[in-house]
C-alpha positions in Angstrom: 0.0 0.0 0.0 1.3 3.2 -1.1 0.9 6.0 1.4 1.7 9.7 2.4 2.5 10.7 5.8 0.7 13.2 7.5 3.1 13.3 10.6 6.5 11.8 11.8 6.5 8.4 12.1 9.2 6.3 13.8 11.4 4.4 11.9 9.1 4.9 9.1 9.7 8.7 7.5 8.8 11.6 8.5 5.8 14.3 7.0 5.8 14.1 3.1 7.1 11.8 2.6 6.0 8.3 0.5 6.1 5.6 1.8 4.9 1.5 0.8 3.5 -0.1 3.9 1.9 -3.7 4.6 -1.8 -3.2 3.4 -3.0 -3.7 7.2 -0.6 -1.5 8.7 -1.5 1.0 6.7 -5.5 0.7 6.7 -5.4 -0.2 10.2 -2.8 2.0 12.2 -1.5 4.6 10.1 -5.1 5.9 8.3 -7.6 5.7 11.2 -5.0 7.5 13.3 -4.5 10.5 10.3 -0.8 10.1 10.4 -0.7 9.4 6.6 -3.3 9.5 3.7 -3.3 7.5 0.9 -1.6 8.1 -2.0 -3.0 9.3 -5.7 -2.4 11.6 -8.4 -3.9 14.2 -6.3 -2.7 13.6 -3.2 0.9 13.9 -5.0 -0.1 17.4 -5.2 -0.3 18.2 -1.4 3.0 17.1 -1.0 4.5 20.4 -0.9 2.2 21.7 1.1 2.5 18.9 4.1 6.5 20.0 3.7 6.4 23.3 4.0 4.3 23.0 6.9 6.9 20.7 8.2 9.4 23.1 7.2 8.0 26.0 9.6 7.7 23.6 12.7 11.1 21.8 12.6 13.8 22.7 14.5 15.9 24.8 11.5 19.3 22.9 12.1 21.4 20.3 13.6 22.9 23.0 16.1 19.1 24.5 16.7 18.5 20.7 17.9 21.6 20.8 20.2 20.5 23.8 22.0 17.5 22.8 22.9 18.5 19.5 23.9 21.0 20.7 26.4 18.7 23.2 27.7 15.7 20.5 28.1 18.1 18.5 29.8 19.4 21.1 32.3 15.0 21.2 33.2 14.1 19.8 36.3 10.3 19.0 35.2 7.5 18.8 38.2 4.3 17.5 37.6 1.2 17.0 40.3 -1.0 14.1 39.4 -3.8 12.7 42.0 -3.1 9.2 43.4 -4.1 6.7 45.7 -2.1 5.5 48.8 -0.1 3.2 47.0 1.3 5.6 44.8 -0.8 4.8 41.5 -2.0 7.5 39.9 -5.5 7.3 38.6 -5.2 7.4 34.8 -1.6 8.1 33.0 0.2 10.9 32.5 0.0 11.8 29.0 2.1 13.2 26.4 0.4 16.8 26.5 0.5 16.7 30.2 4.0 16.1 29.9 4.4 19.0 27.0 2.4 21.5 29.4 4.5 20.7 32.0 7.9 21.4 30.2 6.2 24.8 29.1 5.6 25.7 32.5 9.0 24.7 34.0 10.4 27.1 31.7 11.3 25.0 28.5 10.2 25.6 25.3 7.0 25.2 23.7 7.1 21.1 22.4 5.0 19.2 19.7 3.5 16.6 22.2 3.9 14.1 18.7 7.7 14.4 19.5 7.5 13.3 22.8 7.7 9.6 23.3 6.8 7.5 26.4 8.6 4.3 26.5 6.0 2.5 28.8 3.0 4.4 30.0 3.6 6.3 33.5 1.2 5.4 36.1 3.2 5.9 39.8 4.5 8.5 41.4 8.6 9.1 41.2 11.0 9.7 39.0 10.6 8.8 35.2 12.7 9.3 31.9 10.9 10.8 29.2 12.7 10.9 25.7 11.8 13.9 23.0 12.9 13.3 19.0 13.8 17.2 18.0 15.7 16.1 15.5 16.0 12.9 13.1 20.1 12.8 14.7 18.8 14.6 18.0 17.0 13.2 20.6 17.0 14.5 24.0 16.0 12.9 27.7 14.2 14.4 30.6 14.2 14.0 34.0 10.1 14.0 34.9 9.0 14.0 38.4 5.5 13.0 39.1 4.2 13.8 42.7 0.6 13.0 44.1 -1.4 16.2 44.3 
């Protein structure tokens, strides 16, 4: 199946980019969730667009990347969940709570689809949170979760 992305996609491309994909990959995970449409005549049109919207939202250079890598790592992130006795939090902390968090601890303003979450957080304590600025740059941060 021969797609386009719509959004960044790990190890599979990134916005604009075409892409062949098993059939039920494609119509099951990758279409339902908008993070590619499929491909056509006319759809090869709006590849431009898709890329200069990528274009205005991506970090402009490898040494951009750096930057804000070593200042998201220098963040000390805090963020108040509620949860039980135990320590479990009721839900999971989510990748826009973890977005708002950085915003508010100073950091700069991140697309929560760059954030990734290795496992989903659900107890209080210390967890490592990893954010793809760049395809060569990925930085890691330090996320406190506390019971409100």
């Amino acid at each position: 199946m021969k797609l386009i992305l719509t959004h960044e996609v790990s190890n599979l491309g990134s916005p604009g980019d075409v892409v062949e994909v098993k059939d039920g990959y494609g119509r099951n995970y990758l279409l339902p969730r908008g993070f590619a449409i499929a491909w056509s005549k006319g759809a090869e049109k709006q590849i431009e667009t898709i890329r200069k919207a990528r274009k205005a939202r991506e970090v402009r250079d490898l040494g951009h990347a750096q930057e804000i890598k070593n200042e998201l790592e220098a963040l000390n992130v805090r963020l108040s969940s509620r949860a039980g006795n135990s320590g479990r939090l009721f839900g999971a902390v989510t990748v826009a709570d973890i977005a708002t968090a950085v915003s508010k601890a100073g950091g700069p303003a991140l697309d929560k689809r760059s954030i990734e979450i290795p496992t989903p957080i659900k107890t209080v304590g210390s967890h490592k949170v990893s954010v793809r600025l760049h395809p060569e740059v990925a930085a890691s941060i330090g996320l406190t979760i506390v019971a409100a």
